[in-house]
N, C-alpha and C positions, 0 to 999 in steps of 0.2 A: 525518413521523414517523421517529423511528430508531429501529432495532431489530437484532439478529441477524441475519444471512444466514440461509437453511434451502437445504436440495438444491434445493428446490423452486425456488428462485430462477438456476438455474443461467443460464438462458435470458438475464435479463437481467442477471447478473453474466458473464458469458465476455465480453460485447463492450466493457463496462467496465474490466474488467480488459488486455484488449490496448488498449484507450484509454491509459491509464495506463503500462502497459510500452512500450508499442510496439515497437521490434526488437526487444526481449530475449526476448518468448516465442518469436524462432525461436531463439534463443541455449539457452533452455530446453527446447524440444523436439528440439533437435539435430537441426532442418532448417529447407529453407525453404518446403517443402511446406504448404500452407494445412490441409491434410486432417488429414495428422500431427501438426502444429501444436495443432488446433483438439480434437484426441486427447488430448494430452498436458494442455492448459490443463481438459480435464473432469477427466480423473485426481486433476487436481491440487486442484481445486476439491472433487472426492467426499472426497478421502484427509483422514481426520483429522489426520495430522501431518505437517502443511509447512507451510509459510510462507504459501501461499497459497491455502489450507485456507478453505474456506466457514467452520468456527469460528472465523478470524483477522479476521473480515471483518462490518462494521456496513454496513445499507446504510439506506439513504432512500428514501421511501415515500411517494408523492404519488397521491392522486387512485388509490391502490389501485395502483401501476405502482412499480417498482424505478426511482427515475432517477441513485440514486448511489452509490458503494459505497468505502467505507475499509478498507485492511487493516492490522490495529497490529498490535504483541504484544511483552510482555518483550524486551529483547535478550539478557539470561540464560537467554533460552527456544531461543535459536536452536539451539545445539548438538542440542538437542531434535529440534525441528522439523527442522533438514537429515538427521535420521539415515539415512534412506532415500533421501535426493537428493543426499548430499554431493557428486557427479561435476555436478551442476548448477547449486546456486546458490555466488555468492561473501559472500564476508564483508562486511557492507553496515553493520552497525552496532556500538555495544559493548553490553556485559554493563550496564551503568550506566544504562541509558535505555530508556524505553518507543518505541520504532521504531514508525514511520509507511512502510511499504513502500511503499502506492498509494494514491492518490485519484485518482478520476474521477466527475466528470459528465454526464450526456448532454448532447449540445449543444443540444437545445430549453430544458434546464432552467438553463442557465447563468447567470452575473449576478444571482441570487437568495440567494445568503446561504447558501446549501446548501454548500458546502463547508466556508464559517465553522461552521455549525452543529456538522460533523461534526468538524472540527479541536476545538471546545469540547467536545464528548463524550468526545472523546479525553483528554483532559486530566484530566475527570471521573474514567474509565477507569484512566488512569495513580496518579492519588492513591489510588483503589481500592489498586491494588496496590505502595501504598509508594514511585513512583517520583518521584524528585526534576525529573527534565527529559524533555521529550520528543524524539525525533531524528528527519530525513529526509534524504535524499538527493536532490538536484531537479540535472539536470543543468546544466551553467554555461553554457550557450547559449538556456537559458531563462527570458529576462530578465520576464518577463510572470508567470510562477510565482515568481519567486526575492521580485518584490515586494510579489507577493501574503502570500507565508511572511516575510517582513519586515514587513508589518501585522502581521501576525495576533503577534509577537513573536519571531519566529525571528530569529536570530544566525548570522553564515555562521564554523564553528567551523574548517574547513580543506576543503582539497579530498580526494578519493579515487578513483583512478581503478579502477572497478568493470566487469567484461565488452566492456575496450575504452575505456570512453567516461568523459570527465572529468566530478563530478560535484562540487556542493559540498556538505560536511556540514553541515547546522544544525539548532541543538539551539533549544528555549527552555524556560529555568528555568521550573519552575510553584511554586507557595506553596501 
């Protein structure tokens, strides 16, 4: 089942989420301190406005247990959402497009159609609110995701190099 994140969920959204980022939340917490780290990624998860805000964020719900979690949201929202982190996150998407920041799933739950699922929600999501395409950034050394977002209908639109690390843009048109 998908549904909304709630706080409640933190537990098993934090470890999901550094699935998904990996270095970057020490990029984000401006250390490399596991403790501070692991600080800053609640903060970030409580606070209603950022990017990776429990509201940005659908997860997947099996057998009663959190095993996946997506975080979308307008890219006309961003400006929004960084106003209190500007010093932290970079410019990752455009104003044109519903943005797909993270997906993860737990690694027992993998190989099941559970990411499909949530990529289709998303989409859903995005017609909601008027949006002609959807966007991600998957980095370009990861050929195993890049193919996956190439099923599912992603188009690699250019690259962007984001906190360091080269990254491809790909969007795909929705109807």
């Amino acid at each position: 089942m998908i549904r909304k994140a709630k706080l409640q969920d933190i537990n098993s959204c934090i470890p999901l989420i550094k699935m998904a980022l990996g270095d970057i939340i020490y990029l984000l917490s401006k250390s490399n301190d596991k403790y501070t780290t692991e600080k800053k990624l609640t903060q970030l998860y409580n606070d209603t406005q950022n990017r990776i805000s429990h509201k940005n964020m659908l997860v997947y719900e099996q057998d009663s247990k959190v095993v996946a979690m997506m975080i979308s949201y307008k890219g006309s929202d961003v400006k929004w959402l960084d106003m209190n982190y500007s010093d932290i996150y970079e410019c990752e998407c455009n104003d044109d497009e519903y943005y797909i920041d993270a997906i993860a799933v737990n690694e027992k739950f993998q190989s099941q159609g559970i990411a499909t699922k949530l990529f289709k929600y998303a989409e859903i999501l995005a017609k909601e609110k008027n949006e002609r395409k959807i966007a991600l950034l998957v980095e370009t050394l990861k050929q195993k995701n890049i193919q996956l977002y190439k099923k599912l209908g992603f188009k690699i639109d250019g690259e962007r190099n984001i906190y360091n690390l080269k990254f491809y843009h790909m969007i795909k048109e929705i109807k």
